[in-house]
N, C-alpha and C positions, 0 to 999 in steps of 0.2 A: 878346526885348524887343518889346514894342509899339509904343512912342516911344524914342528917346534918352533921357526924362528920366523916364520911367516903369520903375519897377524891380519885378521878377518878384516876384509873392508868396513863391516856393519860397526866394527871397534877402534878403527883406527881416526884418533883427533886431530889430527891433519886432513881429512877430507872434510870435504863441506859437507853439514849436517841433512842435509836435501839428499846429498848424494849416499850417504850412509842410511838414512830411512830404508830404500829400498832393496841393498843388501840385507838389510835387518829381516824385510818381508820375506826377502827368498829364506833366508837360514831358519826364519819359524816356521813357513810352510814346508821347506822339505827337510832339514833338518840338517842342511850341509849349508857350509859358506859359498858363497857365490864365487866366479871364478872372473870376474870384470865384473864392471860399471858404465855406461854408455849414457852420454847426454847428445842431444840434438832440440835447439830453440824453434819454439814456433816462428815464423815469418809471415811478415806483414808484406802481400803482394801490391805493391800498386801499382795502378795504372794496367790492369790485366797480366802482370807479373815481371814487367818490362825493368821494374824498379823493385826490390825483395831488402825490406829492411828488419832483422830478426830481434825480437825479443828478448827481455832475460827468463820468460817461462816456455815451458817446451816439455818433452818426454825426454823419461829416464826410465834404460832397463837395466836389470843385474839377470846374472846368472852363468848356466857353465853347460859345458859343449853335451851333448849326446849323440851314439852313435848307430842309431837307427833309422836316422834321415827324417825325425820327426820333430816338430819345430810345436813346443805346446809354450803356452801364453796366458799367465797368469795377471789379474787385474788389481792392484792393492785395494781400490776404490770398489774392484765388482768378483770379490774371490769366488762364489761359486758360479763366477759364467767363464770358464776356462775354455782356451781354443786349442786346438788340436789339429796341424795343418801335416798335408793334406786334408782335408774337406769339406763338404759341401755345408754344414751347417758350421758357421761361426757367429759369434755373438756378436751385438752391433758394434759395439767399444773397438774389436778386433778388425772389424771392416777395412781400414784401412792396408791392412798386411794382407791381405788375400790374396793366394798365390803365391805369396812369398816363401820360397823350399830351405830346407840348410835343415840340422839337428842340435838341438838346441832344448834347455827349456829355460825359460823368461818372466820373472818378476818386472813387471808393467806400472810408470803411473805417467799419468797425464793429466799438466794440473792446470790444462786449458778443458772447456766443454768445444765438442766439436759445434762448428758453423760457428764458431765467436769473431771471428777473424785474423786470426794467428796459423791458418792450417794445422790445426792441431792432429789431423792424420797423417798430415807431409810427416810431420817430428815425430810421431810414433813409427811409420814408415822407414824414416833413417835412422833412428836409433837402434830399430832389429837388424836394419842391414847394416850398420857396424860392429852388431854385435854377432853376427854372422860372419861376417868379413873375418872378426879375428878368431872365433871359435870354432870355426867350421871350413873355412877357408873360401867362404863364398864369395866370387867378384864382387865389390861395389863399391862408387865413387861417391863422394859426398859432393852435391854440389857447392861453390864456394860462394859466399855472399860478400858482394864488395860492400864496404862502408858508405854510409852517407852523413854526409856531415852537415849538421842543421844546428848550429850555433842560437844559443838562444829561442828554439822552437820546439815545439812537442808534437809527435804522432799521437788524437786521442783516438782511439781503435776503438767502438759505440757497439755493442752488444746490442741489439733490437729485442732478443729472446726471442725471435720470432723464427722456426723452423717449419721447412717444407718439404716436401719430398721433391715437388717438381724440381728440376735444372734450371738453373739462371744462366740461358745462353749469354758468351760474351760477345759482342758485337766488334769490328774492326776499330780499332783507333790509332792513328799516327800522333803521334807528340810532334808540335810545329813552334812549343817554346822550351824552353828553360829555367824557366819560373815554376816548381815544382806545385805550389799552389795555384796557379790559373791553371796547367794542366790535369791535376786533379779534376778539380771542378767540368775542364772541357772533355774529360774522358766518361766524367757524370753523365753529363749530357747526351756522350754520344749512345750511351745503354741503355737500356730497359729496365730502372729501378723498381723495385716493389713500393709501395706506398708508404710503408715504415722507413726504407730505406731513404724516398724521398724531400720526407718530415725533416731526417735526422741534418741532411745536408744544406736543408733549406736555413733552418735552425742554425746551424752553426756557421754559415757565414750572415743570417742576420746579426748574428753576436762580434764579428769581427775574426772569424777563423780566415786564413788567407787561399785557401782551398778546400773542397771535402769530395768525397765520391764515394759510390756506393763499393762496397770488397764482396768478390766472388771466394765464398767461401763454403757447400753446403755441407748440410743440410742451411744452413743461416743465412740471414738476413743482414749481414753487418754493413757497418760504414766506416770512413776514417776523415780526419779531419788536421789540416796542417795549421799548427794556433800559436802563437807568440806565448811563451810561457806564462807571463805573466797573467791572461786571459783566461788560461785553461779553467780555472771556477767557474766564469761570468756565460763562458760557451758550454759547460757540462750543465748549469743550469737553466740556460735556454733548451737544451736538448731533452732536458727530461721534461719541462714544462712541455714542451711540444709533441711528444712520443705519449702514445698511450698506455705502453707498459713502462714500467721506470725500465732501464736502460742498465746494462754494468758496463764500464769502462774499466779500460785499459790505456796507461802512460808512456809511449814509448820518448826515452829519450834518443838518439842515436849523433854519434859524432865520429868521427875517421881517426881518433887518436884511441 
């Protein structure tokens, strides 16, 4: 406890239970209550980021200010690979904050794998810079994500499992309709899919998806696919029939209200 009359985040039933695991993590590894909570969702970019429609999964940090300019980054999922910024060695998990300054130290989870198609290092990213922002008093803006509204249609976000190290150049693409689903598909087109990437899209509009395209995500290999709800079974099971690892998926719904 901080005060008497102040009660630990990791205790209090009013926060969402998601949200209190991770306070929980920091006060068993260091032994004091966290001093904030920071959530930031993954985002699903599409069309080369033109369109960003986010998740309900994403990173979540706790923890409390330090005052030696030293920003250490603890993993719930990976406890003894702990980073320590400034420097040159960080562990891969941490990869995304690199560079990242402020004094801090950070109970970390992230309950995306990276390259799935959620940028699941953007949200680990913006969740330290908010939680810098208020701890430490480090500039940073969130970027804002407008709504999109898809009445009756699901984002399915197609995990390949397929990681690589090389970069998946984006190539140029102008959007020349409004039909979210043909321009998926013609932004497909207009890139360099990997062959897992290719299956997946082919796949899902044999099944009747209304678009799909390959998502720049790395290390991964992902795709996404715009499917009338009602479909989403008939097109996850083309998809896996046709991929030669089974596939995990992800359900985005997203609406403007």
């Amino acid at each position: 406890m901080t005060a008497p009359d102040v009660v630990d985040l990791a205790d209090r039933p009013d926060v969402a239970p998601e949200l209190r695991l991770v306070p929980h993590a920091f006060r068993r590894a260091f032994g004091r209550p966290a001093a904030g909570v920071w959530y930031a969702p993954g985002v699903v970019r599409l069309l080369g980021g033109a369109v960003r429609v986010p998740g309900r999964w994403g990173a979540i940090v706790a923890g409390d200010r330090r005052d030696d300019g030293v920003l250490e980054l603890v993993s719930v999922n990976r406890p003894t690979e702990r980073a320590v910024l400034p420097s040159g060695d960080v562990p891969e998990w941490a990869a995304p904050v690199r560079g990242v300054a402020g004094g801090a130290t950070l109970m970390c989870s992230v309950d995306l794998p990276r390259g799935s198609g959620l940028s699941a290092g953007e949200a680990l990213r913006t969740a330290v810079g908010l939680a810098l922002r208020d701890l430490a008093g480090v500039a940073f803006e969130q970027e804002t994500v407008a709504p999109l509204d898809l009445p009756g249609q699901r984002l399915l976000v197609v995990d390949t499992r397929v990681r690589r190290p090389e970069p998946q150049v984006e190539r140029p693409f102008v959007r020349d309709t409004d039909d979210l689903g043909a321009a998926l598909t013609a932004y497909h087109h207009a890139q360099q899919p990997d062959p897992e990437q290719d299956v997946v899209v082919r796949a899902a509009l044999a099944a009747g998806a209304r678009g799909a395209s390959l998502l720049i995500d790395p290390p991964g290999r992902p795709a996404v696919a715009l499917v009338d709800a009602d479909l989403v079974p008939a097109v996850k099971r083309a998809i896996t029939k046709a991929a030669e690892l089974p596939p995990r998926y992800l359900t985005i719904i997203s609406t403007a209200t």
